[in-house]
N, C-alpha and C positions, 0 to 999 in steps of 0.2 A: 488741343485746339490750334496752335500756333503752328504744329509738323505739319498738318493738314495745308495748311498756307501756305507754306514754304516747300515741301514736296510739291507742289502746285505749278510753282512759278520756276521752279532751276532743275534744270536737265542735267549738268553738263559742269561738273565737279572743277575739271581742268579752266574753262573760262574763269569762274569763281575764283579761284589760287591765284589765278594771273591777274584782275583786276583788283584783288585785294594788296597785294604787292604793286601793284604800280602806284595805287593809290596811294598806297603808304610812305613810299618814297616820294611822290611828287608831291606831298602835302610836310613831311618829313622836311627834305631839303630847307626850304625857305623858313620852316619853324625851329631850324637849329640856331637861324642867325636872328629870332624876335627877341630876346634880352639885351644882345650887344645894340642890334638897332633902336629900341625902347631907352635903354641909359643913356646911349652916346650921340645917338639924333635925336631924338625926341623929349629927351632933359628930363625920361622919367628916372627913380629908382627903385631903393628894394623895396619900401611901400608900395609904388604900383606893381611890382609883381608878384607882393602877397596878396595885396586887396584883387588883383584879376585871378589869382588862385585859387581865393575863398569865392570870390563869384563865381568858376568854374562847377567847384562844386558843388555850392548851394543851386544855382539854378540845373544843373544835372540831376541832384536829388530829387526836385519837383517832377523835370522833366519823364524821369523814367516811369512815374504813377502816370503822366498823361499820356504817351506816346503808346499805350498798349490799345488803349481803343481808338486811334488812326490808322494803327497797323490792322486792326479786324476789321474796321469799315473800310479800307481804301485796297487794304494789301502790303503784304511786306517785299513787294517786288516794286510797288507804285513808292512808299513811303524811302526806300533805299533809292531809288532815283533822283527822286525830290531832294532828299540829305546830300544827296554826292551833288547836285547842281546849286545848291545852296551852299555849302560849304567852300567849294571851290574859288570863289571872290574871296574869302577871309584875309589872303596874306596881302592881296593889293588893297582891300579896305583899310590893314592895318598901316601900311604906308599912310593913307589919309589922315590917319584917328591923330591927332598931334595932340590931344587935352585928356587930360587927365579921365572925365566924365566921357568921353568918344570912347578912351581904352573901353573903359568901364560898360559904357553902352555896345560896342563890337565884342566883349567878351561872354553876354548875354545871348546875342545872337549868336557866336560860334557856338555855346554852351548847350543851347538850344537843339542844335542841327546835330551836332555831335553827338547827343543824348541819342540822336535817332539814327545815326549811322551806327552806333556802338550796339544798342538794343537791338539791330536790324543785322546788323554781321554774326554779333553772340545767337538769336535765334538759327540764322545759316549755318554757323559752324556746328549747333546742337543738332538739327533736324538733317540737314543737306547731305551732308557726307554720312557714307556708309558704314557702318559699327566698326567693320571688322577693319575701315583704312583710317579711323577718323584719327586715331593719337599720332599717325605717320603724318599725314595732310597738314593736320595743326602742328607739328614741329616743322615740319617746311615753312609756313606761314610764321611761325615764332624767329627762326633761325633766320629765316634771308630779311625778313624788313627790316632790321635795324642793321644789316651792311650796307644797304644802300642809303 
């Protein structure tokens, strides 16, 4: 059900690679430095950055039962857009969030969006790429995003 979708909507293997890596890095960057900024500007500690960890993945658990039937009604080329332009604001909202209940409530929303950018690249990487390239493709994509 979901190859059909996804064969549908991406042509073009090499775009795919490259916007998965840039993304990864431009979203990367600034989330190396949300703990130092969290303790040391925002007067949170290691409580808020367990309680936003357990909120990550409680609300991602739910998320992934829901996010499968928006991807068959809308599209998994529509719902990846929507995630990548929704997520994108996260790191300047986080600057905002100063309260404890703000982390808490921006890490719902990130949790959210992320659920659907995660479920929507794993379908990509399943269906998109070709049998015989796919273990090659996803170690490039494994290997380069975490040097940048």
């Amino acid at each position: 059900m979901y190859k059909e979708l996804v064969l549908d909507d991406i042509n073009n293997t090499k775009s795919y690679v490259f916007i998965i890596i840039l993304y990864t890095a431009s979203v990367n960057i600034p989330a190396s430095l949300w703990n130092y900024y969290l303790i040391y500007k925002i007067g949170g500690d290691e409580v808020w950055i367990t309680a936003k960890i357990a909120t990550t993945y409680m609300v991602k658990a739910i998320m992934f039962h829901i996010w499968p039937t928006y991807i068959q009604k809308y599209g998994i080329r529509k719902i990846s857009i929507i995630s990548l332009i929704a997520i994108s604001p996260i790191p300047l909202i986080f600057m905002l969030a100063r309260s404890f209940a703000s982390q808490i409530a921006l890490e719902v929303y990130s949790a959210i969006w992320w659920s659907s950018w995660d479920l929507c690249t794993g379908l990509y990487n399943l269906y998109i790429l070709p049998k015989e390239k796919r273990a090659s493709i996803l170690a490039v994509i494994t290997l380069t995003t975490p040097l940048i």
